[in-house]
MARTI-421544 format. One record per atom (N, C-alpha, C): residue in three letters; y, z, x. Coordinates in steps of 0.2 Angstrom, whole numbers, padded with zeros to 4 digits, always signed. Layout:
% MARTI-421544
ALAYZX;...
% end
This chain:
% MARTI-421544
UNK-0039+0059+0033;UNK-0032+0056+0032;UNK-0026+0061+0031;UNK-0020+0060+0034;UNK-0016+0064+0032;UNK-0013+0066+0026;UNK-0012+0061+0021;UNK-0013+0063+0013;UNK-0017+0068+0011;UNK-0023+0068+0013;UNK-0028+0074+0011;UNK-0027+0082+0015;UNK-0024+0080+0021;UNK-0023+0085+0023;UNK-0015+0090+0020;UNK-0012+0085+0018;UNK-0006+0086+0014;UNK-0008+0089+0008;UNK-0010+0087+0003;UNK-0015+0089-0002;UNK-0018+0097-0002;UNK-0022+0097+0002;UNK-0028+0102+0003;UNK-0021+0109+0009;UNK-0016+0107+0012;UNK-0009+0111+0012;UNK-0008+0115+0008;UNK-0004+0111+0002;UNK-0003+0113-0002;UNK-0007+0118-0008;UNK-0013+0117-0009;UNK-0019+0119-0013;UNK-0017+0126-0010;UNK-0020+0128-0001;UNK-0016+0134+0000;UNK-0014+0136+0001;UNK-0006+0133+0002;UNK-0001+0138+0001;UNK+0000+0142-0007;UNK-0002+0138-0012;UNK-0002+0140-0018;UNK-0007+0147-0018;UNK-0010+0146-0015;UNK-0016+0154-0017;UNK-0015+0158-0009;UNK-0011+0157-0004;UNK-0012+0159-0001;UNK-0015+0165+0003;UNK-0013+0170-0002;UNK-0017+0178-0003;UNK-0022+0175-0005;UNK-0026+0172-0007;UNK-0033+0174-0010;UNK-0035+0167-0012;UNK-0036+0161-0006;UNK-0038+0155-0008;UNK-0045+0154-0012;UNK-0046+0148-0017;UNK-0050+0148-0020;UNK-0055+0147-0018;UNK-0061+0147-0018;UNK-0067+0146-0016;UNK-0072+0139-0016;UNK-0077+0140-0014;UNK-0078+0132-0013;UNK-0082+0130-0019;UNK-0084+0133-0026;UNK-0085+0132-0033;UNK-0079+0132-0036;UNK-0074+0135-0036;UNK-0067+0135-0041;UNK-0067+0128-0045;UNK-0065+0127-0050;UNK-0062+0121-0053;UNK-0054+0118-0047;UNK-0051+0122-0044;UNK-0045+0121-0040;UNK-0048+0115-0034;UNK-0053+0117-0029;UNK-0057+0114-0029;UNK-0061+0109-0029;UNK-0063+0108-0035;UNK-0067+0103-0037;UNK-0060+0100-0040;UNK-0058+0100-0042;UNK-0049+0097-0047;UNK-0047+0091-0040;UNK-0046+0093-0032;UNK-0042+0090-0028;UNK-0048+0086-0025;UNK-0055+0090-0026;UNK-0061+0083-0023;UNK-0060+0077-0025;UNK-0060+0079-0035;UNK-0058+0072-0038;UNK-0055+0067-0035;UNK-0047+0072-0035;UNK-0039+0067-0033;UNK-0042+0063-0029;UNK-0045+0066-0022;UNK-0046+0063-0015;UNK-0050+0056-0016;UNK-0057+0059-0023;UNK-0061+0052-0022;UNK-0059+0049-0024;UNK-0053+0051-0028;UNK-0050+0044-0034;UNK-0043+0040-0028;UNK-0041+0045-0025;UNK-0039+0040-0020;UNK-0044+0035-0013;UNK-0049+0038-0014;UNK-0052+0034-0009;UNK-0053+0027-0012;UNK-0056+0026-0017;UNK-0056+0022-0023;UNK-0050+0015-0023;UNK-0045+0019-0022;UNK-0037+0017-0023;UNK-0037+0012-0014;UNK-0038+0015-0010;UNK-0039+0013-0003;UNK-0042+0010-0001;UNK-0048+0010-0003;UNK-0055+0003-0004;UNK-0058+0005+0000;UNK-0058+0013+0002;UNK-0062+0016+0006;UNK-0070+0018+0004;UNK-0074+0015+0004;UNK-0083+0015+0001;UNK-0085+0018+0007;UNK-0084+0019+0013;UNK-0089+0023+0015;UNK-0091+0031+0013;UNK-0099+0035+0015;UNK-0096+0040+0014;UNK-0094+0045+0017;UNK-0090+0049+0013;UNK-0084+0055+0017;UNK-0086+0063+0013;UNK-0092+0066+0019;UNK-0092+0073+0018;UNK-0084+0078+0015;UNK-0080+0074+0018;UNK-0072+0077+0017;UNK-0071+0081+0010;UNK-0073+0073+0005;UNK-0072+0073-0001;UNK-0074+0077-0005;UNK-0078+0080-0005;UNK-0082+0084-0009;UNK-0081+0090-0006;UNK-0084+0094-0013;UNK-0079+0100-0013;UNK-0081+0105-0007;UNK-0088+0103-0002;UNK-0087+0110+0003;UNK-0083+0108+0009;UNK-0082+0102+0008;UNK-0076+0098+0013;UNK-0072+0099+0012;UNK-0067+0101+0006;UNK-0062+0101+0003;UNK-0059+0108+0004;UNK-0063+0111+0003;UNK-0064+0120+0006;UNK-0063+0119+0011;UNK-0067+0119+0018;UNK-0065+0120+0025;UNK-0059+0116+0028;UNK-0056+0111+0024;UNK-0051+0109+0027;UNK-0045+0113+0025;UNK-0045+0115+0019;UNK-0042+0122+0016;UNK-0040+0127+0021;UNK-0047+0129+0023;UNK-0045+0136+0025;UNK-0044+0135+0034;UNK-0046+0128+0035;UNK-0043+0127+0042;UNK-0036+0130+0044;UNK-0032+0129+0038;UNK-0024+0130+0041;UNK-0023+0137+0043;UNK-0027+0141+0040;UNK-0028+0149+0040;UNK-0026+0152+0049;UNK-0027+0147+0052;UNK-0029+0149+0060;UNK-0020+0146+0062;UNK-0018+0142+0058;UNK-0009+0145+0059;UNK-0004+0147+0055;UNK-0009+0152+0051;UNK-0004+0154+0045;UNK-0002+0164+0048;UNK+0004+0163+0052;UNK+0007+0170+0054;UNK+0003+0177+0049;UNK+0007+0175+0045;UNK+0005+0179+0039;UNK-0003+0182+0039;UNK-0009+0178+0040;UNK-0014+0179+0040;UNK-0016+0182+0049;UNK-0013+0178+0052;UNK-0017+0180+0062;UNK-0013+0186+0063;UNK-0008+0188+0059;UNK-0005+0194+0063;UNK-0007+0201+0062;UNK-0013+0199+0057;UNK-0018+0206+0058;UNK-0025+0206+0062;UNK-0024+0201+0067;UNK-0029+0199+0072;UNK-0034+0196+0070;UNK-0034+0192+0064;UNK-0038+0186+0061;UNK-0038+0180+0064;UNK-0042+0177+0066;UNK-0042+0171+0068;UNK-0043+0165+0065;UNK-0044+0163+0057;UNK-0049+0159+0053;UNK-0054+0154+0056;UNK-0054+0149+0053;UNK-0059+0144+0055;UNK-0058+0140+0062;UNK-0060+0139+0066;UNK-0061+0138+0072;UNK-0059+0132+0074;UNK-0063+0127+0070;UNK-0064+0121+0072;UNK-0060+0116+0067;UNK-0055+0111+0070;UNK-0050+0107+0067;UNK-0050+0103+0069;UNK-0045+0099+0069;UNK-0040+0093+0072;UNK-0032+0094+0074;UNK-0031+0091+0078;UNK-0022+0093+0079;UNK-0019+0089+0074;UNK-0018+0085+0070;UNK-0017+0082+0066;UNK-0017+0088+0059;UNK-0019+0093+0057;UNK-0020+0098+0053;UNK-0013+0104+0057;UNK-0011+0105+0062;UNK-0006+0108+0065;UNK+0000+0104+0065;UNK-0001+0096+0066;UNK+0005+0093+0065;UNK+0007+0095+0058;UNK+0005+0095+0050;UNK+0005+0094+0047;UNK+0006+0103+0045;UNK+0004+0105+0048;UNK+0007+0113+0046;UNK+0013+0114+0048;UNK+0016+0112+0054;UNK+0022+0111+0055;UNK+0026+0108+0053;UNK+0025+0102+0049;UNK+0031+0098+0047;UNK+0030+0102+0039;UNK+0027+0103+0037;UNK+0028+0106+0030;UNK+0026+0114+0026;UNK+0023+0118+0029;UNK+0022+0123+0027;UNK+0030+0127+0029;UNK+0035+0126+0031;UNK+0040+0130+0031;UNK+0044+0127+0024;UNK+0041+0121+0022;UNK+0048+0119+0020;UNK+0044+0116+0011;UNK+0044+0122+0008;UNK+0041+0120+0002;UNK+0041+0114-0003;UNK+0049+0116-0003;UNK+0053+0108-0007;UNK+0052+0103-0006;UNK+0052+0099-0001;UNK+0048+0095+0003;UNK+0042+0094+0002;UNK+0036+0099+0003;UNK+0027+0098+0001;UNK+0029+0095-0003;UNK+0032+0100-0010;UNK+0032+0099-0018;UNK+0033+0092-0019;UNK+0037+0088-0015;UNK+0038+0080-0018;UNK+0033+0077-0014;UNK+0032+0079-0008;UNK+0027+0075-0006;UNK+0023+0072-0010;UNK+0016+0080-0009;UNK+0012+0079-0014;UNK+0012+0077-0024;UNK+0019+0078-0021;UNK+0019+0073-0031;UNK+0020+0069-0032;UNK+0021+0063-0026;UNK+0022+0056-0025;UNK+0014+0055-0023;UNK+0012+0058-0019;UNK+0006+0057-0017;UNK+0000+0054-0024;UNK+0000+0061-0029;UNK-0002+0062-0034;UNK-0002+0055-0039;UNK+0006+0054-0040;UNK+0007+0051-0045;UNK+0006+0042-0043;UNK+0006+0041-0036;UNK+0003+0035-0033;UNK-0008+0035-0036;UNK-0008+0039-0035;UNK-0016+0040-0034;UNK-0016+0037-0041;UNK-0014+0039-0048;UNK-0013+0042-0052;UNK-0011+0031-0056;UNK-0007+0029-0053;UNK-0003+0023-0054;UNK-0005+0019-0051;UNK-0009+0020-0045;UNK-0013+0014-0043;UNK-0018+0013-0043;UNK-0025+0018-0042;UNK-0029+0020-0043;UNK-0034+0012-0042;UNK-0030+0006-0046;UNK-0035+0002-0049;UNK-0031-0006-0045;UNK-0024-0004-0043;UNK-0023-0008-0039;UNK-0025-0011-0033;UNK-0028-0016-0032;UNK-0031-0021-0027;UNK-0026-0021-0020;UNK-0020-0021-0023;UNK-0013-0023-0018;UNK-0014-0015-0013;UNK-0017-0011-0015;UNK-0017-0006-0010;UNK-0024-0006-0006;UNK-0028-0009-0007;UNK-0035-0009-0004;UNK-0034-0013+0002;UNK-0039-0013+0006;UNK-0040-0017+0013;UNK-0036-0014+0019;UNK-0036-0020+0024;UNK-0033-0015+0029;UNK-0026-0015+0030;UNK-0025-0009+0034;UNK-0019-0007+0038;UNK-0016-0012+0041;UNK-0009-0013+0040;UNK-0005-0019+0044;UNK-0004-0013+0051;UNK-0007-0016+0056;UNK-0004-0013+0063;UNK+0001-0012+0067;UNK+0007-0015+0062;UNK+0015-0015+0065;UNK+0016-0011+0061;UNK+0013-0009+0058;UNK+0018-0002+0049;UNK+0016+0005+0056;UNK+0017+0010+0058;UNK+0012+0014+0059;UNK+0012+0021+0051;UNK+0008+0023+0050;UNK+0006+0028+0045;UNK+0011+0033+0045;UNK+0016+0031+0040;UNK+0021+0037+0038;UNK+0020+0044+0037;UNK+0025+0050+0039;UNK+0021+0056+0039;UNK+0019+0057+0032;UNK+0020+0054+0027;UNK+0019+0056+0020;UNK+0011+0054+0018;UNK+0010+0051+0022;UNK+0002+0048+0024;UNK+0002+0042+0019;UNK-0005+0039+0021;UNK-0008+0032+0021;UNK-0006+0029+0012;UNK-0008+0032+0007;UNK-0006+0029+0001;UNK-0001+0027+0000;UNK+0005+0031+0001;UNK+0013+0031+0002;UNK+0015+0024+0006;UNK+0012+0026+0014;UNK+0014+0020+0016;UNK+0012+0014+0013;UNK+0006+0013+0011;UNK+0001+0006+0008;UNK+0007+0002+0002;UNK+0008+0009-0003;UNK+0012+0007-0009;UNK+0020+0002-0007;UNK+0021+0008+0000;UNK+0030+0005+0004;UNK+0027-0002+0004;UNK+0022-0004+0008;UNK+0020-0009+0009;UNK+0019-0015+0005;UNK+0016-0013+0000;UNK+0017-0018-0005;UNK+0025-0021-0009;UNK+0026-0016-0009;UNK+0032-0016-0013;UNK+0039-0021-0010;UNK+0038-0020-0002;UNK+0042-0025+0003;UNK+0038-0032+0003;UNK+0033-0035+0000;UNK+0029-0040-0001;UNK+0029-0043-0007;UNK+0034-0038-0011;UNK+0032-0039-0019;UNK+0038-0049-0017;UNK+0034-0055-0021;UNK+0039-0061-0019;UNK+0045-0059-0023;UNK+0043-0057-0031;UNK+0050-0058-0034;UNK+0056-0054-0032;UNK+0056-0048-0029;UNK+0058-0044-0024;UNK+0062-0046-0019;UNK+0057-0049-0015;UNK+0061-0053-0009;UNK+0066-0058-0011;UNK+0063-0062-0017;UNK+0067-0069-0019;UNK+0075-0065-0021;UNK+0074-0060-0025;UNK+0080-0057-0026;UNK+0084-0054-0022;UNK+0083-0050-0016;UNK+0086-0049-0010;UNK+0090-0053-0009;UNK+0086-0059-0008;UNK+0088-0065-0003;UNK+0093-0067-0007;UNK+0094-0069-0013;UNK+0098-0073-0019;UNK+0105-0069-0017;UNK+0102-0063-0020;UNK+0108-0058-0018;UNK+0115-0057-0012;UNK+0110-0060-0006;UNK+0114-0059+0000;UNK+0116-0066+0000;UNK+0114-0071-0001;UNK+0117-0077-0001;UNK+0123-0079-0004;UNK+0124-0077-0011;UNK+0129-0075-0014;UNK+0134-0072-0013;UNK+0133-0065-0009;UNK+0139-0061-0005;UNK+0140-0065+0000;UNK+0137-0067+0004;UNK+0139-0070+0010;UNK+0138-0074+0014;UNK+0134-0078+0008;UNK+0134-0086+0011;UNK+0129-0089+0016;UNK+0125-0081+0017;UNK+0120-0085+0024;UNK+0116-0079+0023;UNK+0110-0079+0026;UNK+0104-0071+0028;UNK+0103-0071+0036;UNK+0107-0064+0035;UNK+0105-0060+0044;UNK+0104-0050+0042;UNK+0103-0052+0048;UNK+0097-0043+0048;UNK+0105-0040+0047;UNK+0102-0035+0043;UNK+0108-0029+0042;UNK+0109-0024+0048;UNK+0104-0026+0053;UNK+0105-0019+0058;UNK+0107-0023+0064;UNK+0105-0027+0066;UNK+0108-0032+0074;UNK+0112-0038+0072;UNK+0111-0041+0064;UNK+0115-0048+0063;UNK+0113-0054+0065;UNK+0106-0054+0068;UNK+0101-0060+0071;UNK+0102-0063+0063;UNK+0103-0071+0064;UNK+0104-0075+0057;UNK+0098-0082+0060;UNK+0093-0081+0057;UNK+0086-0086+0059;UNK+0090-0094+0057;UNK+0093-0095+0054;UNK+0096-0102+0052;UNK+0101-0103+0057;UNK+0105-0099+0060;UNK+0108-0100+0067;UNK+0106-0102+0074;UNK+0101-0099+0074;UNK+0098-0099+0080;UNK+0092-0103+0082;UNK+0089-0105+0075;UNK+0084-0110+0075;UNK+0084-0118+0070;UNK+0089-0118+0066;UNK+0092-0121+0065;UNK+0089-0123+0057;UNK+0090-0129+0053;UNK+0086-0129+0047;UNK+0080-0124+0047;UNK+0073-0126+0051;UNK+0068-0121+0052;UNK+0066-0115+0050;UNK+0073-0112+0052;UNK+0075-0106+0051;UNK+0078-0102+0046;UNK+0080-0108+0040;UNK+0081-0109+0032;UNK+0079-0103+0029;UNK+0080-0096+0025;UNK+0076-0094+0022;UNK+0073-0088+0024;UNK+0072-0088+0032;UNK+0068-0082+0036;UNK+0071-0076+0035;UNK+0069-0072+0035;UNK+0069-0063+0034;UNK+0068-0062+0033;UNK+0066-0053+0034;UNK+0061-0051+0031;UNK+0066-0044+0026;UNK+0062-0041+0021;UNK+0066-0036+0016;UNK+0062-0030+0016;UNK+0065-0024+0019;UNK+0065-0020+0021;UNK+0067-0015+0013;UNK+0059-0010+0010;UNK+0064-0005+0004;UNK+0066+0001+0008;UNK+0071+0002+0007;UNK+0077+0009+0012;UNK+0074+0015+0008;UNK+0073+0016+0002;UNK+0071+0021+0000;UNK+0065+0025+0004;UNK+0064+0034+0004;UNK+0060+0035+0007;UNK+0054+0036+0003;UNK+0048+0035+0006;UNK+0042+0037+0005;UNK+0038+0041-0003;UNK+0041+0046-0001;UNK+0042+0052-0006;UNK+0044+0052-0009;UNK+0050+0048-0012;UNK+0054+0047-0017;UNK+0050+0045-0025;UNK+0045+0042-0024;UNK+0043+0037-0031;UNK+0043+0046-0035;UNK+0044+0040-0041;UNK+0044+0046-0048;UNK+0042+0042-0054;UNK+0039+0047-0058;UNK+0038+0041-0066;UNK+0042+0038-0067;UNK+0040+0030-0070;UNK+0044+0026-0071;UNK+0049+0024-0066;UNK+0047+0027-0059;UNK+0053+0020-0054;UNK+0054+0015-0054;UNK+0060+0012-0052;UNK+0058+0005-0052;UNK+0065+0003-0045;UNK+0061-0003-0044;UNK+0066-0006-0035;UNK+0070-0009-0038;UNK+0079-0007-0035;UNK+0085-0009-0039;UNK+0087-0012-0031;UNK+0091-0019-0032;UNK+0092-0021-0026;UNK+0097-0017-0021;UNK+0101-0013-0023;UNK+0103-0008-0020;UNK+0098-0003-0014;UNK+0092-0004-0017;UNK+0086+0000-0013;UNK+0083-0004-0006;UNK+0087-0011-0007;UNK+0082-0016-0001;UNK+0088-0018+0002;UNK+0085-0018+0012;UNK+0090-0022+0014;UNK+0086-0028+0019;UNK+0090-0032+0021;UNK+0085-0039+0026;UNK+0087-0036+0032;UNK+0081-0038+0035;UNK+0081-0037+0042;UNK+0077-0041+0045;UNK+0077-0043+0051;UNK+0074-0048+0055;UNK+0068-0045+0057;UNK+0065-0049+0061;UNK+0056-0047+0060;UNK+0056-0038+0067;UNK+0062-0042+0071;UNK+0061-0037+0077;UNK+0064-0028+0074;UNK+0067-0029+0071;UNK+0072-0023+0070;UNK+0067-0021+0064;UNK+0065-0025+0059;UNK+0060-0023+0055;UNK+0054-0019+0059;UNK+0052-0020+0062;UNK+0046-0017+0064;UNK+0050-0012+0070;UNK+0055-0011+0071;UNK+0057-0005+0075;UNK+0055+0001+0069;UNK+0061+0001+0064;UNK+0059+0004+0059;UNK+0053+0007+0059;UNK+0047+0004+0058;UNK+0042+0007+0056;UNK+0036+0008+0062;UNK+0040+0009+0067;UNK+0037+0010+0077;UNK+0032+0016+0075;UNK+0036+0023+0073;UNK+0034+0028+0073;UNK+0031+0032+0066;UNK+0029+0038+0067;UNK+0027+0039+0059;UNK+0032+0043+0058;UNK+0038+0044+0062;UNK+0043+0047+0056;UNK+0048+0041+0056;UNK+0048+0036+0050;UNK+0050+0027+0050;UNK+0061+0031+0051;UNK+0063+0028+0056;UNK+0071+0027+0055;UNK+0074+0022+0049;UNK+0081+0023+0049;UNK+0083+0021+0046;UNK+0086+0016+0045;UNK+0089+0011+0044;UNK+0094+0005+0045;UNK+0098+0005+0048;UNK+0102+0011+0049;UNK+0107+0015+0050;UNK+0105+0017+0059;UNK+0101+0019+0059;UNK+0098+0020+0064;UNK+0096+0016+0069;UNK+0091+0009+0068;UNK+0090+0007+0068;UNK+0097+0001+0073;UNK+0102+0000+0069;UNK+0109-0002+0069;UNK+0112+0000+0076;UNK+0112+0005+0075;UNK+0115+0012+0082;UNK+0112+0010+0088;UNK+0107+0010+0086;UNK+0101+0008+0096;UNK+0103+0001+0098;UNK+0105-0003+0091;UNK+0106-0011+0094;UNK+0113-0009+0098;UNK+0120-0006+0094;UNK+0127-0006+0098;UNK+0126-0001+0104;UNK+0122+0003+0104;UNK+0122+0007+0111;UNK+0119+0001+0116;UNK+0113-0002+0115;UNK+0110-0006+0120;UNK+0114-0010+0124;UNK+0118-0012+0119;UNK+0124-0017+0120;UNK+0131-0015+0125;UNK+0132-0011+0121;UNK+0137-0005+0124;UNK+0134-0005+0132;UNK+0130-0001+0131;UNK+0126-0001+0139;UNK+0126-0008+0144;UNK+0125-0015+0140;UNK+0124-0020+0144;UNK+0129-0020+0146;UNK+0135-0020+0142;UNK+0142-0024+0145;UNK+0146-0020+0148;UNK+0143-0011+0149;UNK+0146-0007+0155;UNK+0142-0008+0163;UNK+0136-0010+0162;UNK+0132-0011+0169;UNK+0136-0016+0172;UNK+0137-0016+0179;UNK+0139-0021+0184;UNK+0135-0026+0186;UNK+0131-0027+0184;UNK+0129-0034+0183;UNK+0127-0037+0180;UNK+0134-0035+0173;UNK+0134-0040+0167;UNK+0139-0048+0167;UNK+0143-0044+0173;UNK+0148-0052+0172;UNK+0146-0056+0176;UNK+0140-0052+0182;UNK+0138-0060+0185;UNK+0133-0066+0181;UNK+0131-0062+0177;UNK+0126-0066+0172;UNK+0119-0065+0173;UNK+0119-0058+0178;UNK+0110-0056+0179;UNK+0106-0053+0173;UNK+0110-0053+0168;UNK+0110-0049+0161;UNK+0110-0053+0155;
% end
């Protein structure tokens, strides 16, 4: 999983002159982490990954795109996954970044460990954020949390008298009528990586969106933003009513 490979990144770049071996305590320390998150993700099969010689080689995999190390005609370990170069790329330049990752990572394993709400499977409209699977699981629950939603929803009622998506404006009670009473869905804005001891979801952190733009949002693994989101609907638009054949009504 990509978490583990974020994980077991960082481990390296930390020693990277002179990574720890496959008895270290460093090691064995991140085997743990791993099977305390498999644990956490309802993952029972088993996973040679996890333990510590697996934990090793996926370590030293990165070796084989580490400049620093090939530029004196070393080649490391051979055999990988492209998924291990995606991940060397998006974070071995950019230290600061790892750092919160994997601290989010960590302190989710750490905070959830026994929570049920993270176990079972993957909803197939989220895809896997690049911060990897636990992160996303947590996002996920968190936009399911009901007192959460009730809240949103209360909140926007009040300001404005009705619930429509913050990105396109579709209002489910307009278009469907009674039926339609209530629909939306609640989007948390905050990123992935952010949670820290003692967070907590301030309404400020959620916005509504409708089922279709909600699931734009989280199309890809690097999820866009509302904002974003927002932009694609007025460009689309933009574009229908410049085509010539918007005013015959073929559109």
């Amino acid at each position: 999983m990509r978490d583990e490979l974020i994980l077991a990144l960082e481990l390296y770049l930390q020693h990277r002159a002179s990574p720890p071996g496959k008895d270290s305590p460093e090691v064995a320390e991140l085997s743990s982490l791993l099977n305390d998150m498999g644990c956490a993700l309802g993952l029972d099969e088993p996973d040679t990954y996890r333990n510590p010689n697996g934990v090793y080689m996926k370590m030293m995999n990165f070796r084989r795109f580490d400049p620093e190390y090939t530029k004196e005609g070393k080649v490391g370990l051979t055999r990988g996954n492209k998924d291990e170069k995606k991940v060397w790329n998006e974070f071995a330049s950019d230290s600061e970044r790892l750092a919160i990752v994997c601290s989010a990572i960590k302190l989710a394993i750490q905070r959830y460990s026994a929570d049920a709400e993270l176990s079972g499977a993957d909803d197939p409209a989220i895809a896997e954020a690049e911060e990897g699977r636990i992160l996303t699981r947590l996002h996920r629950v968190r936009e399911r949390s009901r007192k959460l939603v009730e809240q949103a929803k209360t909140a926007a009622l009040k300001k404005h008298g009705r619930l429509f998506c913050e990105a396109c404006g579709f209002d489910f009670r307009e278009k469907y009528g009674p039926i339609g009473e209530g629909l939306i869905d609640v989007h948390h804005t905050k990123p992935v990586h952010t949670l820290t001891e003692g967070d907590t979801t301030k309404l400020e952190d959620l916005a509504l969106l409708c089922s279709n733009c909600h699931r734009v949002v989280h199309s890809s693994r690097r999820w866009l933003s509302v904002e974003q989101v927002s932009d694609l609907v007025r460009r689309v638009f933009r574009d229908i009513r410049a085509s010539p054949l918007h005013p015959s009504g073929k559109l």
